[in-house]
C-alpha positions as CSV (number, residue, x, y, z in Angstrom):
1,X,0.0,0.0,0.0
2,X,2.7,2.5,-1.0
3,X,0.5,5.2,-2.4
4,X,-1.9,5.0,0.9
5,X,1.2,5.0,3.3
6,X,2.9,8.1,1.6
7,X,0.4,10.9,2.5
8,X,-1.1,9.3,6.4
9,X,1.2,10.6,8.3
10,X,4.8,10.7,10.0
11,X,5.6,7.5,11.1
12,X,6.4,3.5,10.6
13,X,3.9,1.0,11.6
14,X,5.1,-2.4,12.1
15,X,1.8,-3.2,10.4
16,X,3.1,-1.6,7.1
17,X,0.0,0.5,7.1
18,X,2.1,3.9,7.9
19,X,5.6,3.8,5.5
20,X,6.0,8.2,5.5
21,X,6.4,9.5,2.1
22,X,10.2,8.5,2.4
23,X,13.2,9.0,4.0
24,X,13.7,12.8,3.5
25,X,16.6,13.3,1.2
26,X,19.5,15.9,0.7
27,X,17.2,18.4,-1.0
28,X,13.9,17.8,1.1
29,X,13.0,21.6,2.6
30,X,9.6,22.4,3.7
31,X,10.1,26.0,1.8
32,X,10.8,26.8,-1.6
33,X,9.1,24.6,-4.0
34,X,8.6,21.3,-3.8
35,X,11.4,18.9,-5.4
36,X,11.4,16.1,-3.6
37,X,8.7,14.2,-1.0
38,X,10.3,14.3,2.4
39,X,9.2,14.4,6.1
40,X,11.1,15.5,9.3
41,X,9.5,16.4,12.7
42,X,8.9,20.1,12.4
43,X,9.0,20.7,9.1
44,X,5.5,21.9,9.8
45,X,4.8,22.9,12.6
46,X,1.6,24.6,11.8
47,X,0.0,21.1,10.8
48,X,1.8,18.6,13.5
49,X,-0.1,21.4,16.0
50,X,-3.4,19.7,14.2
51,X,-2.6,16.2,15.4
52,X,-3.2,14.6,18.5
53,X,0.0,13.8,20.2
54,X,-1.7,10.9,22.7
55,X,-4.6,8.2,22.8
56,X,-6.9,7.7,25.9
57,X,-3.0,9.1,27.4
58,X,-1.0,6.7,25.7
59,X,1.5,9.0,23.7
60,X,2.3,9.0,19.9
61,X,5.6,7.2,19.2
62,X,6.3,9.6,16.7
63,X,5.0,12.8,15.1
64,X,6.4,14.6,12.1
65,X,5.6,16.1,9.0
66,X,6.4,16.9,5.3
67,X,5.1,17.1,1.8
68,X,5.1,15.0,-1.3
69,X,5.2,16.2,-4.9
70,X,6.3,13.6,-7.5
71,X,3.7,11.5,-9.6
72,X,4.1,8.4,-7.8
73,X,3.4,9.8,-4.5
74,X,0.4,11.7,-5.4
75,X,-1.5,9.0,-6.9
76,X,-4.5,10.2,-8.2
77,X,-4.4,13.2,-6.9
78,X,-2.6,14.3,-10.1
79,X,-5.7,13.8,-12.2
80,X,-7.0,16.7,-10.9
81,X,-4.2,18.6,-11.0
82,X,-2.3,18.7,-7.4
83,X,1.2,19.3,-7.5
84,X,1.7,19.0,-3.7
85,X,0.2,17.7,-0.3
86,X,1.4,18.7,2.8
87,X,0.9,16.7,5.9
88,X,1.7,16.0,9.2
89,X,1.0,13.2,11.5
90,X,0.9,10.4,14.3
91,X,1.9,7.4,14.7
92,X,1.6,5.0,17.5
93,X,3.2,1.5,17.0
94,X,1.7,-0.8,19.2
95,X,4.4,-3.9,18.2
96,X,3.2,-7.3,17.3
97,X,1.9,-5.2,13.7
98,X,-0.7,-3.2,15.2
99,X,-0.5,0.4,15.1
100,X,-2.5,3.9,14.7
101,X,-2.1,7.2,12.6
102,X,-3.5,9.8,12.7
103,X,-3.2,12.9,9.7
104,X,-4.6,15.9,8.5
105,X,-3.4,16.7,4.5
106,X,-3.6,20.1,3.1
107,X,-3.5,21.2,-0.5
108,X,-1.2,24.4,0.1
109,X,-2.6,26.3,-3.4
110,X,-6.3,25.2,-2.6
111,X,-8.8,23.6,-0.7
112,X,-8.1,19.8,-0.9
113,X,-11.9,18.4,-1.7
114,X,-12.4,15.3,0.8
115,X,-13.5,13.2,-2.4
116,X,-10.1,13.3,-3.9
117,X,-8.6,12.0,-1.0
118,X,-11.3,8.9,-0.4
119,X,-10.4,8.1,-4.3
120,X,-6.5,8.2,-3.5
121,X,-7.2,5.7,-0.8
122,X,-9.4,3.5,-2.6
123,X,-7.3,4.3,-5.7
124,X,-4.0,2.9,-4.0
125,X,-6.1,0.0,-2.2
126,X,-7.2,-1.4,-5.4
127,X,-3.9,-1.0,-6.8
128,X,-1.9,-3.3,-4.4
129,X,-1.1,-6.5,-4.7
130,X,-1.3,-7.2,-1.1
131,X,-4.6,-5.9,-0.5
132,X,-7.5,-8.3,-0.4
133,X,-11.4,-8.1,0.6
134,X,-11.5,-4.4,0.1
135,X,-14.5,-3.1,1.6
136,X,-16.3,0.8,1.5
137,X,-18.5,1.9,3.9
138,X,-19.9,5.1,5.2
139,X,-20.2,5.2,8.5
140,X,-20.8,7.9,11.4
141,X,-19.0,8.7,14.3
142,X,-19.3,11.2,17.2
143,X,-17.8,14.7,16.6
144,X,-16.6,13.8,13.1
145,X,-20.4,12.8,11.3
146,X,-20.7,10.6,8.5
147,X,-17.3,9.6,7.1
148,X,-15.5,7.9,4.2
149,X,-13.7,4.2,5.7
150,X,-12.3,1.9,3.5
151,X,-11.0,-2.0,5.0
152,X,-9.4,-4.3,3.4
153,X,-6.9,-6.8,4.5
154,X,-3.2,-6.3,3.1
155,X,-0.9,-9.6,4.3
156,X,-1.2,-10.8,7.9
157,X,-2.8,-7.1,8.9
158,X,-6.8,-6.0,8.9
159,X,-6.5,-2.4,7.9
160,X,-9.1,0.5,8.4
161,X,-8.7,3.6,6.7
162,X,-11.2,6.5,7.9
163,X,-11.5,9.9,5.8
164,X,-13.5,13.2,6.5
165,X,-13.1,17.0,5.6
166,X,-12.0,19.3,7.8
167,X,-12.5,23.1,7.0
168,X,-9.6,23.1,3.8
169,X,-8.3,20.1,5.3
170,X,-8.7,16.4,5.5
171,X,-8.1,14.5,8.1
172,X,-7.2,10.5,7.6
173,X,-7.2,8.1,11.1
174,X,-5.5,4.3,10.1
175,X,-5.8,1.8,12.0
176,X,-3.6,-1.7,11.4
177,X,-4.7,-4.7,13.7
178,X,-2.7,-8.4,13.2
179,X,-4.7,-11.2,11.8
180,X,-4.7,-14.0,14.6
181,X,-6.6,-16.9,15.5
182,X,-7.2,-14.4,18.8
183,X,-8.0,-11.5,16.9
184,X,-11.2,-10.2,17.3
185,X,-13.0,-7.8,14.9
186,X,-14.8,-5.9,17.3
187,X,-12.2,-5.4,19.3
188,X,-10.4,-3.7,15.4
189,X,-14.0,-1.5,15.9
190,X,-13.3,-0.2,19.0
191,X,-10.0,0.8,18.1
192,X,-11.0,2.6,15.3
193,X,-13.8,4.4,17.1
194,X,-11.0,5.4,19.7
195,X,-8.8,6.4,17.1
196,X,-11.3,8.5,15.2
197,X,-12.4,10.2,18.5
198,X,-8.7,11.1,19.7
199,X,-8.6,12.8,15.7
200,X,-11.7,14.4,16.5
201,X,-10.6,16.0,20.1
202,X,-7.9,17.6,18.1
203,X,-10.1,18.5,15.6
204,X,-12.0,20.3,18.4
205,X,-9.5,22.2,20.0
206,X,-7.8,23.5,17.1
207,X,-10.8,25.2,16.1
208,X,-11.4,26.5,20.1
209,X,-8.2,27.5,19.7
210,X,-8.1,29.4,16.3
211,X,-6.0,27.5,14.9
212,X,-8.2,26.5,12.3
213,X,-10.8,28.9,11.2
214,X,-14.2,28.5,12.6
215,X,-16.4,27.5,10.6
216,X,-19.5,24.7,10.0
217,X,-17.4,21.5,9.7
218,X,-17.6,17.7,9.3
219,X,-18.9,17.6,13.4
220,X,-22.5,16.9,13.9
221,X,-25.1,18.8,15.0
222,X,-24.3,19.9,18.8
223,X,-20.8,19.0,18.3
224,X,-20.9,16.0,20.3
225,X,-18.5,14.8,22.1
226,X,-16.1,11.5,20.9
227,X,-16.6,8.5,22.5
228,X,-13.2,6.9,23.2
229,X,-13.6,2.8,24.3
230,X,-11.1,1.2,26.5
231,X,-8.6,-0.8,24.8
232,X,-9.7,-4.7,25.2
């Protein structure tokens, strides 16, 4: 899933679910145009203050950000003409291939429509040859309404892949759980409903905050709060 793991976020999941957009080369600067895709904590810092840095208190094993401008890591994106993503996130790698990110991408010349990022997903899903039972839904969540999430299974890892707009943004949550004869796919659920409500909580207080504009969003009605589960 190479063209889903280069614009989630900053980070490596053991699960393969998170890869970054590449080691950040020579050249890679988050100013200036855009000649290579890179990532680096900090590079910027306006978007990694969009993120959540912990999960029910469990804190992000990494958080970082960068951009990506070459065909291969925009995907589809290109058919519509994008020239560059920007993005920061984080990760959380959980060991034994399970793991969390948690983005927000930003078109820096225009407002990035949430459709175009639910077709690079699906886009890059369909595209792999590691990805089986690939699966679409639109389901809704607290704080964040309905939302785009796309699961498939790519090797030994059950992989969730939730999208909704932000403002100009988009904000992705992944979530990679290791098949088992143990594993349990409601226990996958409730990670991704914990997940998705950490993204939300963010979402929330950047907007509080100013950080983000305010303005009617993805949130529902009466901006309700997230419910975060307990890890089983």
């Amino acid at each position: 899933m190479a063209r889903l793991a280069s614009l989630a976020a900053g980070g490596i999941l053991a699960a393969g679910l998170v890869a970054g957009c590449g080691a950040a080369g020579p050249t890679f600067s988050a100013s200036g145009p855009c000649l290579v895709d890179g990532q680096t904590p900090g590079a910027f810092p306006q978007l990694e203050a969009l993120v959540p840095r912990d999960i029910s208190g469990r804190p992000a094993t990494s958080t970082n950000s960068g951009r990506n401008c070459t065909a291969d890591a925009l995907g589809s994106l290109t058919s519509h003409g994008v020239t560059e993503i920007d993005y920061a996130g984080s990760s959380w790698d959980e060991g034994g291939g399970n793991g969390v990110s948690i983005a927000v991408l930003e078109e820096p010349a225009a407002k990035l429509p949430v459709a175009w990022a639910e077709e690079f997903y699906q886009d890059g899903a369909e595209l792999s040859s590691k990805t089986a039972n690939i699966e679409t839904s639109r389901p809704t969540y607290p704080g964040a309404g309905t939302v785009f999430r796309l699961d498939t299974l790519n090797d030994l890892s059950f992989q969730s892949i939730v999208v909704w707009p932000d403002g100009d943004l988009v904000r992705v949550v992944l979530v990679a759980t290791q098949v088992s004869p143990t594993a349990s796919k409601s226990v996958h659920d409730d990670r991704v409903t914990e997940a998705v409500g950490a993204a939300v909580l963010a979402e929330q207080a950047a907007h509080a905050s100013g950080l983000i504009p305010s303005e009617p969003s993805s949130s529902e009605p009466g901006g309700s709060n997230p419910v975060l589960p307990s890890p089983s």
